[in-house]
C-alpha positions in Angstrom: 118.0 94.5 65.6 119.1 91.5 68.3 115.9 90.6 70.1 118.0 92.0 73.8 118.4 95.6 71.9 114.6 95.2 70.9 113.6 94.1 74.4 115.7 97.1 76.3 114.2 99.9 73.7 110.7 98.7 73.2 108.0 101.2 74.8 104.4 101.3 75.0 102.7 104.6 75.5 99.9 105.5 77.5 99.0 109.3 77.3 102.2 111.2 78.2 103.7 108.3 79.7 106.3 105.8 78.2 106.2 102.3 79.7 109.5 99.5 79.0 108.0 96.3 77.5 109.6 94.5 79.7 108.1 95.8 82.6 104.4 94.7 81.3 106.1 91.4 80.5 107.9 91.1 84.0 104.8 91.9 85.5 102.6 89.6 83.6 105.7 86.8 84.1 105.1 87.7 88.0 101.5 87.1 88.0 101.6 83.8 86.1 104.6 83.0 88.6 101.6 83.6 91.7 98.7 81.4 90.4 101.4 78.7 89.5 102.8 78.9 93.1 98.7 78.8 94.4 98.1 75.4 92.5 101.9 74.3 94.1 102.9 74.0 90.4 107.0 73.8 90.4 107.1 75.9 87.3 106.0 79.1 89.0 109.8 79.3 90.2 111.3 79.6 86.6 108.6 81.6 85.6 108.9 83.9 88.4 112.6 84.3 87.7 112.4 85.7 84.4 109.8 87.8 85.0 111.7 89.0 88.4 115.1 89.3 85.9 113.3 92.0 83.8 112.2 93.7 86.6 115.3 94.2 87.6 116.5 95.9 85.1 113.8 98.7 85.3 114.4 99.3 88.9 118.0 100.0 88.2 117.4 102.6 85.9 120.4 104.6 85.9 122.1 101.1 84.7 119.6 100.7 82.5 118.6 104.1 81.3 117.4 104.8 77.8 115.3 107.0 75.9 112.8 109.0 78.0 112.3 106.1 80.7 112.8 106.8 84.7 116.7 106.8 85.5 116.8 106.5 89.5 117.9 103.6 91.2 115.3 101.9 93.6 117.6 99.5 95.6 115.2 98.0 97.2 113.0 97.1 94.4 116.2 96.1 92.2 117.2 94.5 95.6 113.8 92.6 96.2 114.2 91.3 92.3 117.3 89.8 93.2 116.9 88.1 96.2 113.8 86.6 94.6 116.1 85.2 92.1 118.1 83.5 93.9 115.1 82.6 96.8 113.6 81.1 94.2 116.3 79.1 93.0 115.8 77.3 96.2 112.2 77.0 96.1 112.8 75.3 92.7 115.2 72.7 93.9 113.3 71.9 97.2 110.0 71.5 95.5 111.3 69.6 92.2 113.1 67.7 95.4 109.8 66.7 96.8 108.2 66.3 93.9 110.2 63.2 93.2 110.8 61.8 96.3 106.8 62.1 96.9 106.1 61.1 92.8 105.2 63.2 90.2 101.3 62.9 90.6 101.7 64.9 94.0 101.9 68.6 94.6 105.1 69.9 94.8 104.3 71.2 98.2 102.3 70.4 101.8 101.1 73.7 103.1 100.9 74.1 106.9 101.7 76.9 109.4 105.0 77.5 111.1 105.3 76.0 114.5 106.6 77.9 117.7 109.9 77.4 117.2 110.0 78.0 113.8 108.5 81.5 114.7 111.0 82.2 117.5 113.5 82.1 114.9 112.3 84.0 112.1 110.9 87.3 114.0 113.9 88.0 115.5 116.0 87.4 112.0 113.2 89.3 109.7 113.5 92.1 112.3 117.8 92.3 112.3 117.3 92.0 108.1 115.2 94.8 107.9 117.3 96.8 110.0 120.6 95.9 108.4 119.0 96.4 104.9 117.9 99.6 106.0 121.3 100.8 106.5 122.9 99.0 103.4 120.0 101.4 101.2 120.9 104.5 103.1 124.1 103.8 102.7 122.8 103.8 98.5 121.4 107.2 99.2 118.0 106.4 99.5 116.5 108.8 102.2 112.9 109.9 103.9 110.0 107.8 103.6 110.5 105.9 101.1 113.4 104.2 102.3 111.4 102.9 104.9 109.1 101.6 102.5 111.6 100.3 99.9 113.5 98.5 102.8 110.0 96.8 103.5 109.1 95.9 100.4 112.4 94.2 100.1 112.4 92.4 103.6 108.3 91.1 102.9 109.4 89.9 99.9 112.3 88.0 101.5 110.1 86.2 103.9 107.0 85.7 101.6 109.5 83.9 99.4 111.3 81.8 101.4 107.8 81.1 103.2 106.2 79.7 100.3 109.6 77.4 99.7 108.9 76.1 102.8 104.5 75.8 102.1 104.0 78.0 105.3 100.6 78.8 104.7 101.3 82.2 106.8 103.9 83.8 103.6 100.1 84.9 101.9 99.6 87.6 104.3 103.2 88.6 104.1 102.2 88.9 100.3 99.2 91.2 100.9 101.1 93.4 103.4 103.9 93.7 100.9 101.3 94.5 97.6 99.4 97.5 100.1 102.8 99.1 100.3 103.9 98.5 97.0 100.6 99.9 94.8 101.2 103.5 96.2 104.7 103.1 95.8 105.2 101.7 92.5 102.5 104.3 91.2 104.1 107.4 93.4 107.4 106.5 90.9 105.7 106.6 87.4 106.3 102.4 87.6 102.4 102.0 86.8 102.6 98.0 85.3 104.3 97.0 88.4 101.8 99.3 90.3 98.8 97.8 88.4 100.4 94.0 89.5 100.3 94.6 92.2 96.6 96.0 92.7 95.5 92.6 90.4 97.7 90.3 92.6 96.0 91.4 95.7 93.1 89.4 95.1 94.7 86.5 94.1 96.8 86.3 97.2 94.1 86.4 99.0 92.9 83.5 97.0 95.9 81.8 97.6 95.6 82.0 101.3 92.3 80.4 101.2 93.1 77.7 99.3 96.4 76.8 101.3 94.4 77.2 104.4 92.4 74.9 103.1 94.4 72.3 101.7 96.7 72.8 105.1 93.4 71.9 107.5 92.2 69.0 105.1 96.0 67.2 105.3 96.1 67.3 109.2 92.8 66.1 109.3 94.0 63.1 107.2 96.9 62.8 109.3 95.9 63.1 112.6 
């Protein structure tokens, strides 16, 4: 058996339920891929996008379907998983960027807020992409409430990713709004690893906000 057959068929089993392998390991990946991104590590970005590959897969069951595992489509989940691909491809090049320009004893990163007119720009243009990706999954078929929440689990997810590219010190409370919609959801749709993630990332986003709050006040203290 190829290790990609042994991947796509493995299971765990919990009770009556039957859970893919590589959602644990996309989950776990995910988590790693947080506490990396916390200590401004560049290597949470690769590890973030293999774990965020595996995802998805399982979120795009009906591609993906096999044995007695969940075959709907989520577009929005599969969605989210992709965009954080290539978002983090990004976030990889800009901070490897500044990690050598700035040497390779320095964080990869300088967290601060986003100024005034940063803001002006991205409220309007989070508010038209979660709009237009609203449509684009109705469009899919997705209906009721969950589109809604689908559709803002993808757009959080967009900003909270390209915030932390950027070290805005704001994309941790994107992250905690995204993970209190996305515990219910993941566990309403039998996707309990992703579920539990989620419950055990909580508290270390919220870590994470401390610390870059932190680190942002104590580096415009030294610079003003």
């Amino acid at each position: 058996m190829s290790f990609i057959k042994w991947l796509f068929e493995s299971t765990l089993h919990f009770g009556s339920k039957s859970i893919p392998l590589r959602e644990i390991i996309g989950g776990t990946l995910g988590l790693t891929s947080a506490i990396l991104g916390m200590r401004r590590k560049v290597a949470a970005w690769p590890v973030g996008i293999i774990g965020d590959a595996l995802l998805f897969t399982v979120f795009l069951g009906a591609v993906f379907a096999y044995a007695d595992q969940p075959s709907a489509n989520f577009y929005g989940q599969a969605s989210r998983n992709l965009l954080l691909i290539i978002v983090s491809v990004y976030g990889w090049i800009r901070w490897a960027h500044h990690r050598r320009a700035n040497g390779s004893e320095q964080p990869a990163v300088n967290p601060r807020w986003t100024t005034t007119a940063e803001k002006k720009v991205l409220i309007p243009a989070i508010i038209l992409f979660f709009f237009a990706s609203m449509q684009i999954f109705k469009a899919l078929g997705e209906s009721g409430t969950w589109l809604l929440v689908d559709t803002w689990i993808f757009t959080g997810t967009a900003l909270a990713t390209y915030g932390m590219s950027r070290g805005y010190v704001e994309f941790w409370l994107v992250w905690i709004a995204v993970d209190l919609v996305g515990v219910p959801f993941a566990f309403k749709n039998g996707y309990y690893p992703t579920g539990t993630l989620y419950a055990i990332y909580l508290p270390f986003v919220i870590w994470g906000f401390i610390s870059w709050l932190k680190i942002s006040k104590q580096e415009k203290l030294a610079t003003a």
